[in-house]
C-alpha positions as CSV (number, residue, x, y, z in Angstrom):
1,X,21.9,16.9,8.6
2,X,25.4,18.0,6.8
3,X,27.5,21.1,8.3
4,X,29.7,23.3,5.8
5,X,32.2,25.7,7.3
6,X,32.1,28.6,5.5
7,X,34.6,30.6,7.7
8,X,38.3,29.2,7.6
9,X,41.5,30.5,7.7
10,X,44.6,28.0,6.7
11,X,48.3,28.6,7.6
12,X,48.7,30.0,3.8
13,X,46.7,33.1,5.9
14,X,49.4,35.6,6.2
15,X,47.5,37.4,9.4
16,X,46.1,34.4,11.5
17,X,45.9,31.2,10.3
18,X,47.2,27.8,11.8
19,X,45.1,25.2,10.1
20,X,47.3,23.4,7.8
21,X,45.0,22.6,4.1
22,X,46.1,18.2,4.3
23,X,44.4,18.8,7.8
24,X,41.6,20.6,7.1
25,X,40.7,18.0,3.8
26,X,41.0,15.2,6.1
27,X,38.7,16.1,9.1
28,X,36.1,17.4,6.0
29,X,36.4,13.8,5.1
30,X,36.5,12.1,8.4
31,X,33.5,14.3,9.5
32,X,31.3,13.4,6.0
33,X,31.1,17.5,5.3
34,X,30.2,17.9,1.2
35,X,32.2,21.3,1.3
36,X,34.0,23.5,3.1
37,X,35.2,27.1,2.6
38,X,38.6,28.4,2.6
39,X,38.2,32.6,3.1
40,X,42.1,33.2,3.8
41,X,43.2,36.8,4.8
42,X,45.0,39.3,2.6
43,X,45.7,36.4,-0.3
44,X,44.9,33.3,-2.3
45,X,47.8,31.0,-2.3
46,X,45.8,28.2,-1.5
47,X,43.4,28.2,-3.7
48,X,44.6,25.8,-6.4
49,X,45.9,23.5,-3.7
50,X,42.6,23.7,-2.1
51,X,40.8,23.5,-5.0
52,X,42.1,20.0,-6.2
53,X,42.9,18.4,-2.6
54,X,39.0,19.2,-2.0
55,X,37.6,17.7,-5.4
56,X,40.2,14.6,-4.9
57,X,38.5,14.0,-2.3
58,X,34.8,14.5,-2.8
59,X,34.5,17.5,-1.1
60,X,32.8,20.8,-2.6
61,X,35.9,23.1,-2.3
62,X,34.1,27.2,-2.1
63,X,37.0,29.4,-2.2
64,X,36.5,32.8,-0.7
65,X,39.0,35.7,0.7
66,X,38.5,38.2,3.7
């Protein structure tokens, strides 16, 4: 059974996030996850970043905003 977060705030997250995207990528990896969800507050900025960090490394990037 796979788990995908679909609730994730990175430190591109101008109002509370601390999770840096290079981290985020790796445990994904480490933990076998086929995607995980980025829904940042008040922006986008890492969505590109996120977007091709995920697909490099065989992970499903969904890209969301809150």
């Amino acid at each position: 059974m796979s788990f995908v977060h679909l609730h994730l705030h990175t430190d591109y997250s101008l109002l509370d996030g601390a999770c840096r995207l290079d981290n985020v990528i790796e445990k994904c990896k480490k933990a076998k996850m086929p995607a995980v969800a980025v829904t940042d507050h008040s922006n986008m900025f890492c969505a590109v970043d996120f977007y091709r960090a995920a697909l490099k490394n065989g992970i499903r990037p969904i890209i969301g905003y809150e």
